[in-house]
C-alpha positions in Angstrom: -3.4 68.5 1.2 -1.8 65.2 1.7 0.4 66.3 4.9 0.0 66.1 8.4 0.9 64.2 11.8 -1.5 63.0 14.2 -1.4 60.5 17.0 -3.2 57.5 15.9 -6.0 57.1 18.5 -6.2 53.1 17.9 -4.1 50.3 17.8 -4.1 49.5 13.4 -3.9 45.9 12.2 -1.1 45.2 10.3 -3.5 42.7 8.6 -5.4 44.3 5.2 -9.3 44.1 6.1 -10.6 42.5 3.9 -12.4 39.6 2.9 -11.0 38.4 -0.7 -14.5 36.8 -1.9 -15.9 41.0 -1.6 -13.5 42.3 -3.8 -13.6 39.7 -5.9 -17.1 40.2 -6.0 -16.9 43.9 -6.9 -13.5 43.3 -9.1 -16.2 41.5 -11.6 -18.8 44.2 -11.3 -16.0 46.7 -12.2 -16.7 47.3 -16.1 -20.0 47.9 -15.5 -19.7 50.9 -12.6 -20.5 53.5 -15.5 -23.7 51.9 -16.8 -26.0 54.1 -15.1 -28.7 51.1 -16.6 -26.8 48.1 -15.6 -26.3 46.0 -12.1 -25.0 49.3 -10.5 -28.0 51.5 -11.8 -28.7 51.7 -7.7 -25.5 53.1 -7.1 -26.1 56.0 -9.6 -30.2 57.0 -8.3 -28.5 57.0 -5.0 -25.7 59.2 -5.5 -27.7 62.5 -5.8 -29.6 62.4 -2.5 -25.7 61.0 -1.0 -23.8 64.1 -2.3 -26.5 66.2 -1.2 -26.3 65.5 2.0 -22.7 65.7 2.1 -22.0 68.6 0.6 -24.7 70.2 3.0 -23.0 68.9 5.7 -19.4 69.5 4.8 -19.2 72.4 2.2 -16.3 70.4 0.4 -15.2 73.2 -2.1 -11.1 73.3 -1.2 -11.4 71.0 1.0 -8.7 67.7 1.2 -11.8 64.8 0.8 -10.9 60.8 0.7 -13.2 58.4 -0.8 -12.8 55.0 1.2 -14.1 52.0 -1.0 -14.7 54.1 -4.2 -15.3 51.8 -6.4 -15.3 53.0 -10.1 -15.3 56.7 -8.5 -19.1 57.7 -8.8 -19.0 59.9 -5.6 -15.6 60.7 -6.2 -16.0 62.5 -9.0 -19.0 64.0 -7.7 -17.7 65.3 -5.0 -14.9 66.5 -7.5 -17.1 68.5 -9.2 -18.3 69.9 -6.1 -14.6 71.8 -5.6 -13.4 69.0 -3.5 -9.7 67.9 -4.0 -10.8 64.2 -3.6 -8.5 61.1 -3.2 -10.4 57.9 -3.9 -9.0 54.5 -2.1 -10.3 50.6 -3.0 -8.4 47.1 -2.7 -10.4 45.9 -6.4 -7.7 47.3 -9.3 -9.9 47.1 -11.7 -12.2 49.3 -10.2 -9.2 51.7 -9.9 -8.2 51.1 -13.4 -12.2 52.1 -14.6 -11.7 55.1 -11.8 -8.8 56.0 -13.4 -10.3 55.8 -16.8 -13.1 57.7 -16.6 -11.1 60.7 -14.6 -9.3 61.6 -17.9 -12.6 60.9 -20.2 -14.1 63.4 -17.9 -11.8 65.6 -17.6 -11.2 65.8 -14.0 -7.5 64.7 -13.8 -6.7 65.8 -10.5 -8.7 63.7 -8.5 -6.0 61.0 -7.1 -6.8 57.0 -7.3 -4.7 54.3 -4.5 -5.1 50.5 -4.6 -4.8 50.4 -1.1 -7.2 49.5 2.1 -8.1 52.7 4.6 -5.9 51.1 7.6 -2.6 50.9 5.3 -3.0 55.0 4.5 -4.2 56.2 7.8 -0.4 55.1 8.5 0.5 57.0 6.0 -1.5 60.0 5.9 -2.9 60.5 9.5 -5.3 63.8 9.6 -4.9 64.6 5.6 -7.9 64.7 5.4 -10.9 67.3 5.8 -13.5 65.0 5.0 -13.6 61.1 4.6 -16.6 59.5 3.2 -17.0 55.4 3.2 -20.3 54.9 2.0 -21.3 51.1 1.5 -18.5 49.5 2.5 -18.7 49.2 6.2 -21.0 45.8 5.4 -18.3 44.3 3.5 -15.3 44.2 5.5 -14.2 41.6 8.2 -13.6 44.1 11.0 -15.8 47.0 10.8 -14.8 48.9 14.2 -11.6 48.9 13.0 -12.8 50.4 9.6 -14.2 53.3 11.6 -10.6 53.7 13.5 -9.0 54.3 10.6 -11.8 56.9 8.9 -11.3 58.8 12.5 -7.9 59.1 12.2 -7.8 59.7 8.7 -9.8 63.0 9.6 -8.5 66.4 10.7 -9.7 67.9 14.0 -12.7 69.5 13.1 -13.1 67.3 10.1 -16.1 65.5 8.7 -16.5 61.8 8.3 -19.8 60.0 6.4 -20.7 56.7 6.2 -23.6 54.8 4.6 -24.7 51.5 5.1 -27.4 49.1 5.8 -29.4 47.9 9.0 -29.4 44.8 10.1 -33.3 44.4 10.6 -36.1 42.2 9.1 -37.3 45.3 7.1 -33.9 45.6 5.9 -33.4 41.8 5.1 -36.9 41.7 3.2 -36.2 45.0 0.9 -32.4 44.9 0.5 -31.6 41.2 -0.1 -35.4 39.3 -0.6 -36.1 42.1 -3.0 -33.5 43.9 -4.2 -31.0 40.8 -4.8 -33.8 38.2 -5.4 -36.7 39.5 -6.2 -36.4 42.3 -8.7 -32.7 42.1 -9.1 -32.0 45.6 -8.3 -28.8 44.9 -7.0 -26.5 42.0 -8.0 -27.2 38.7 -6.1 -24.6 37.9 -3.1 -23.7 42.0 -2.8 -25.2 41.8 1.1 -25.1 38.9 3.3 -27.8 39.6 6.3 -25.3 38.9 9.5 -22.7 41.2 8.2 -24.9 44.4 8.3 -24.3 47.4 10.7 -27.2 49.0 12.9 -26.9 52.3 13.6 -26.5 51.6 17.2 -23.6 49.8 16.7 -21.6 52.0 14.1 -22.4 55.0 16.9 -20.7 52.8 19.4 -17.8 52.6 16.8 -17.5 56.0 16.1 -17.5 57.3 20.0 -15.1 54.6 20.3 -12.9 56.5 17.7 -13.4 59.6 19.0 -15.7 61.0 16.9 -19.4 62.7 17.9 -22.4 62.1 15.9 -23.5 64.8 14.5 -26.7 63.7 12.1 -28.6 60.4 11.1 -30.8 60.0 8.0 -32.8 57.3 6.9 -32.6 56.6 2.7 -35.6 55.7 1.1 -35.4 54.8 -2.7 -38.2 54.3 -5.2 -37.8 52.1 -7.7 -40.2 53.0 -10.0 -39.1 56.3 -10.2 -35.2 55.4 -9.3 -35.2 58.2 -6.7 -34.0 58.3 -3.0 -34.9 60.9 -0.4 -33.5 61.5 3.2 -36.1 60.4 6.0 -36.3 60.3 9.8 -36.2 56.3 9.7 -33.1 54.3 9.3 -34.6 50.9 9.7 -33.0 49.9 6.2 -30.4 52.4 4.4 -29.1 55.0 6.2 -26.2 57.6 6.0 -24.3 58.7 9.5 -22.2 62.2 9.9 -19.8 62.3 11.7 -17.8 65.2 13.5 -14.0 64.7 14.7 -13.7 67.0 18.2 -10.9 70.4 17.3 -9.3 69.1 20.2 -8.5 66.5 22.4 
C-alpha cells in the first residue's frame, strides 16, 4: 500500500510547515494523549462522532489510510480497528514515541508511525494513499493551503481526504478559546490562537485549488456535560470537511 507515482499537482516547499512553538506545545501534552480524563479528554468524546463519519464516508476496511498530525494515534488506531491499514504522520516525537507505545499495548502492530511533516512524504509517497485524514491540525500550521496540497496529492484518484477544524467566527472565538481554554479549561490554554483559524469558505477554496471536490460539510456540536458530539447542519464553530479526489484528470 505504500507505492505509487503521481504528478504532484502543486509546487511543495522545501521548507517543513511548521511553527516550532505548536509542536512544542503538543510535544508537552504528549504523555497525557491516553488519559481519556485529562487535558485531552476532548480529543477522546470527539473521536466517536469523527470516525463515524469517516468510516461512513470512506468504508476504510483494506483500504491504505494516512493520519496527518496524529498525535498519540487516537484516530489512528481507531481507524485501525476499523480494517484500515493506517500510517500515522506528526513532527512532535514524543507523541510518536506514546503512538508507538500504545500500538504494541494494544495489540495493533501493524499500524505504521513517521516523525515527519505531510509535505516531506507526499514527496515520497505521492497517491499511496486511499484515504488521508488531518483532523485538527490545519489551525496550527504556518501555511495551511499548502497543507491541503500535500493531503491532495497524497490521495489516490478516487480517494478520500477529511479534515476537521475550527471557524474563525465570534461564536467560534467565544466557545472554543473564552470557554473551552479559559473558562472551563476544556482544552489546554494557548491550543487555538483566534487569527489562525480556517472558515470553511476558505479551506473549500484550498481544496478546489488542489484539485479536489467537496463532497460533504458537517457542523460538530459537543456537550460538555454529557462529553458527546453530534454531526449538525451548522459549522459556525467545529466542523469536519470531505473531500473527494476526481478518478481522473
Amino acid at each position: 500500500p505504500w507505492s505509487g507515482t503521481h504528478v504532484l499537482p502543486h509546487r511543495m516547499n522545501t521548507e517543513p510547515n511548521v511553527d516550532p512553538a505548536e509542536v512544542a506545545h503538543f510535544d508537552r501534552l504528549a504523555s497525557r494523549w491516553w488519559d481519556p480524563d485529562g487535558e485531552l479528554r476532548t480529543l477522546h468524546d470527539l473521536n466517536p462522532l469523527r470516525v463515524e463519519l469517516i468510516t461512513r464516508w470512506t468504508r476504510p476496511a483494506g483500504k491504505a489510510v494516512l493520519d496527518i498530525g496524529c498525535g498519540g494515534g487516537l484516530l489512528t488506531e481507531a481507524l485501525a480497528r476499523a480494517g484500515g491499514v493506517l500510517t500515522g504522520i506528526d513532527l512532535s516525537r514524543p507523541a510518536i514515541e506514546v503512538a508507538n507505545l500504545h500500538r504494541h499495548e494494544s495489540g495493533l502492530t501493524g499500524i505504521r508511525y513517521i516523525v515527519t511533516d505531510a509535505a516531506d512524504l507526499a514527496a515520497r509517497e505521492p497517491a499511496a494513499y486511499d484515504i488521508v485524514c488531518c483532523l485538527e491540525l490545519i489551525e496550527h500550521v504556518p501555511d495551511p493551503a499548502g497543507l491541503v496540497a500535500a493531503a491532495a496529492t497524497l490521495a489516490r484518484p478516487g480517494g478520500h481526504v477529511v479534515f476537521s477544524s475550527i471557524n474563525r467566527s465570534l461564536r467560534a472565538w467565544l466557545a472554543a478559546i473564552v470557554g473551552g481554554e479559559y473558562v472551563t479549561g476544556l482544552v489546554p490554554r494557548g491550543t487555538h490562537r483566534f487569527d489562525q483559524l480556517v472558515r470553511p469558505g476558505e479551506l473549500d477554496r484550498w481544496g478546489r485549488e488542489a484539485g479536489l471536490d467537496l463532497a460533504a460539510i458537517h457542523g460538530v456540536a459537543y456537550d460538555p456535560a454529557t462529553r458527546t458530539a453530534r454531526a449538525t447542519d451548522d459549522p459556525k464553530v467545529n466542523y469536519i470537511v470531505h473531500f473527494r479526489r476526481p478518478a481522473h484528470g
